[in-house]
C-alpha positions in Angstrom: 8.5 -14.9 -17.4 8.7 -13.2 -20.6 8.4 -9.8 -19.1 11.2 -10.0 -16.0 12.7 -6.4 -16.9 9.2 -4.9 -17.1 6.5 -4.5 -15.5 5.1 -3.8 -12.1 7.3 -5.7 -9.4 3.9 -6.1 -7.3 2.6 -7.6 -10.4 5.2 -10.2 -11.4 5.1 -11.4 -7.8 1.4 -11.7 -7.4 1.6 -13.7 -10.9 4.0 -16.1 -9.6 2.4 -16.4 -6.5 -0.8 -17.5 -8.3 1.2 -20.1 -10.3 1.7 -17.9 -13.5 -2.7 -18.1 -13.5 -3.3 -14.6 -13.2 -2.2 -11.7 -14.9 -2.7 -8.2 -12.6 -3.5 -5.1 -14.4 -2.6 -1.4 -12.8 -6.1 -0.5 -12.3 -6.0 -3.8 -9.7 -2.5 -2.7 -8.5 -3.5 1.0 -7.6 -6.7 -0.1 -5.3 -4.3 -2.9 -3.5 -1.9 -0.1 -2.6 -4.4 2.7 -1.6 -5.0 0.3 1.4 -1.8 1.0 2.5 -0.2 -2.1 2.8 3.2 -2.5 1.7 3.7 -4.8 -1.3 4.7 -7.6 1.3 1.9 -7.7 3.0 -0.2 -7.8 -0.4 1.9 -10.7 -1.6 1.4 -12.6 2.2 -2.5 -12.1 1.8 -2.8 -13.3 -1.8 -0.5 -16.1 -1.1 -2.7 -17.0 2.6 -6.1 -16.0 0.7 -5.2 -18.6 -1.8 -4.0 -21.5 -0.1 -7.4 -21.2 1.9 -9.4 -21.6 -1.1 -10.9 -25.5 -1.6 -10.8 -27.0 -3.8 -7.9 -24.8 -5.5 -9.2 -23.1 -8.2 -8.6 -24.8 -11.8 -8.7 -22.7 -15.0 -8.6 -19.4 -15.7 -12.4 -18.5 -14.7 -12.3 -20.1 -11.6 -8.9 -18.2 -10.6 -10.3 -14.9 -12.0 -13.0 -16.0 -9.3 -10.5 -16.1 -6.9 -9.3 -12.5 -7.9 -12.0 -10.8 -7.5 -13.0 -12.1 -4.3 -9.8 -10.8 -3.2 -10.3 -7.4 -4.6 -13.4 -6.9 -2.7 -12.0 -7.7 0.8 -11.6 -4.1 1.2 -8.5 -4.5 2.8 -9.2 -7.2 5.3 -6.6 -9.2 4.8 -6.8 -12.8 6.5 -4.5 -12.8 9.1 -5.7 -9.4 10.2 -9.2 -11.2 10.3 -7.1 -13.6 12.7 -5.5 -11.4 14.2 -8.8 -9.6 15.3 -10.8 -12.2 16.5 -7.9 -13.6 18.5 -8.0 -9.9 20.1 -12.2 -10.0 20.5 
């Protein structure tokens, strides 16, 4: 990626993750973080949260889609949705 050396390291990794599809701006960043996950578990969540989308998203307004969907789940990520119905 052109910008390797700079950037957000949270950023560059949810790019990636999303098949260089996405770019993340701080504004997006800052509410991902304020859930108090660790970057870790924000990468996992994308990466699950995507690969559970059908049919994967194609072009940039259907991944955008994707993005914002994401950003609303208030911090229920999907293996903590797991997680708590396997505990219900």
């Amino acid at each position: 990626m052109p910008w390797d050396e700079h950037g957000d390291p949270l950023a560059r990794r949810l790019y990636a993750a999303s098949a260089g599809n996405l770019g993340w701006y701080r504004n997006m960043l800052v509410g991902l973080r304020k859930r108090g996950d660790t970057d870790d578990e924000i990468v996992a969540a994308w990466v699950q949260f995507v690969a559970a989308q059908f049919p994967t998203p194609q072009g940039v307004y259907e991944w955008r889609e994707v993005q914002i969907r994401f950003l609303k789940m208030d911090g229920q990520w999907p293996q903590q949705e797991t997680q708590n119905r396997a505990t219900a």
